[in-house]
C-alpha positions in Angstrom: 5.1 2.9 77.0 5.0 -0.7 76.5 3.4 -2.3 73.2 0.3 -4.0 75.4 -0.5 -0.4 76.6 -0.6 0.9 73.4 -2.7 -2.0 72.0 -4.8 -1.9 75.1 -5.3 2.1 74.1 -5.8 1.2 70.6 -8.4 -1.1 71.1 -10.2 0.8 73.8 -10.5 3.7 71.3 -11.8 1.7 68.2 -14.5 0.2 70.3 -15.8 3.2 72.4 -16.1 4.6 68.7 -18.0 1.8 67.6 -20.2 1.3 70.3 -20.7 5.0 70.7 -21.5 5.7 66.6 -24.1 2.5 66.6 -25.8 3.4 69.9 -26.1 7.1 68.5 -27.1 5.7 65.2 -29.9 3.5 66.0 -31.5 6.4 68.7 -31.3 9.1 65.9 -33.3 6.2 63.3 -36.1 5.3 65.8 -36.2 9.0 67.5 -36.0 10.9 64.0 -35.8 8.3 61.2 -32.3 9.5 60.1 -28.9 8.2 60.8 -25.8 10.0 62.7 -24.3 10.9 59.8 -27.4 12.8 59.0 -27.9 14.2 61.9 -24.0 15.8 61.7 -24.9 17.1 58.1 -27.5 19.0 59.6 -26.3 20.1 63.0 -23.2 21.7 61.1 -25.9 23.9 58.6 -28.0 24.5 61.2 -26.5 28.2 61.6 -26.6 28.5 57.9 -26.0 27.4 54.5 -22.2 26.3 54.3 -20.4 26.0 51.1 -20.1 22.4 49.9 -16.4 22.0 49.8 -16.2 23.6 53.2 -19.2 20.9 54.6 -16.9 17.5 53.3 -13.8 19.3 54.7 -15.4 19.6 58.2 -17.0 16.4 58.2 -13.6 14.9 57.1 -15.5 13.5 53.3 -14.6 13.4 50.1 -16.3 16.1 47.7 -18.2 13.0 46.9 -18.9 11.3 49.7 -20.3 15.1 51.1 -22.5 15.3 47.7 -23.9 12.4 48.3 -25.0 12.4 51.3 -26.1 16.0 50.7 -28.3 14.3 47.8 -30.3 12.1 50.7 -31.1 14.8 52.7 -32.3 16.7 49.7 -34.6 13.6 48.9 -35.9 13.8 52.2 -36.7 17.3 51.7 -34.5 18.6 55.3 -31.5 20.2 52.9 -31.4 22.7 49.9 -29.1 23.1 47.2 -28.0 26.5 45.9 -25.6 27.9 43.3 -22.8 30.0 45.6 -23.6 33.9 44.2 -19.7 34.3 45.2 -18.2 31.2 43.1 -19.8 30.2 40.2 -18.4 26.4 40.7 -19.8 26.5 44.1 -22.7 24.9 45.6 -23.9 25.9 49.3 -26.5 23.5 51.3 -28.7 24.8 54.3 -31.4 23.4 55.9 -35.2 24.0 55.1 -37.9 24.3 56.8 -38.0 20.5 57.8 -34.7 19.8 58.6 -34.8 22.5 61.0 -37.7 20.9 62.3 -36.3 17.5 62.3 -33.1 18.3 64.2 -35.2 20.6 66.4 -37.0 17.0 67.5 -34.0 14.9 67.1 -31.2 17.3 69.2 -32.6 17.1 72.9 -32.9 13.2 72.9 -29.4 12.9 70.9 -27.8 15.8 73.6 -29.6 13.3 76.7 -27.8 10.3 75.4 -24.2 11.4 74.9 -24.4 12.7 78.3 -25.7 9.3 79.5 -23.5 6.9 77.8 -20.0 9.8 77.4 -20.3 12.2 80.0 -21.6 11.1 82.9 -19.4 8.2 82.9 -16.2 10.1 83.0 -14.8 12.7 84.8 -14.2 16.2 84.0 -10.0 15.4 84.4 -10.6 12.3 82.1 -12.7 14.5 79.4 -9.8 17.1 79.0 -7.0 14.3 78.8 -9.2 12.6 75.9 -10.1 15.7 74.3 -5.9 16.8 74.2 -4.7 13.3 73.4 -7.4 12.8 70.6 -6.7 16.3 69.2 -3.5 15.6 68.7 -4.0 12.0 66.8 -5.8 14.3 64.7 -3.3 16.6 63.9 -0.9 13.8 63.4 -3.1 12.7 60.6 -4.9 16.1 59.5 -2.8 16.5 56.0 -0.9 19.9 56.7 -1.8 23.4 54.8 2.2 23.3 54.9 3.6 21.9 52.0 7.2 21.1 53.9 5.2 18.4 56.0 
């Protein structure tokens, strides 16, 4: 593969993300007055509280960066913090009341967008060979539970 290809690639990738994330962004602040980021938090506890350590792992944060942004959803009143009954170091977030209710109004709006800008814009082949060829960028960089790599 020659090196304009893989530039070409490169580039293509960085600014679909870009465009994508600020497009999703600024329809999740003037549909539900949070950010994407937000709205990820509280998609992934939708089905129920989720230790925090397990929360920054899937949203590929730091223990820190998770916390915090827990801490602005708390403020907002959409998340609550809870002492894990089966770790005494543990911490598990889940949503209340309101940010059920807030990702109940945001999620249909957020879903019709994606599917404008992503989906219906490429075809079913093209989805798969993204979805394979991103997956495994990821696992290139994922660091391994195998200590050998």
């Amino acid at each position: 593969m020659s090196e304009q290809t893989q530039l070409r690639a490169f580039t293509a990738l960085l600014s679909a993300a870009t465009l994508l994330s600020r497009v999703v962004d600024q329809d999740l602040r003037d549909r539900a007055g949070i950010t994407h980021a937000q709205f990820e938090i509280l998609a992934r506890l939708s089905d129920g509280g989720i230790r925090m350590t397990d929360l920054a792992r899937g949203l590929i944060l730091s223990r820190s960066g998770a916390t915090y942004r827990i801490q602005q959803l708390v403020a907002a009143g959409y998340v609550a913090r809870a002492d894990d009954p089966s770790d005494d170091r543990g911490v598990i977030a889940s949503l209340t009341q309101a940010g059920h209710d807030v990702l109940a109004a945001a999620t249909p709006g957020h879903r019709d967008l994606v599917q404008e800008v992503m989906f219906d814009v490429l075809t079913d082949s093209q989805l798969e060979t993204m979805s394979a060829a991103l997956e495994a960028v990821i696992a290139q960089i994922e660091p391994s539970p195998h200590p050998s790599r």
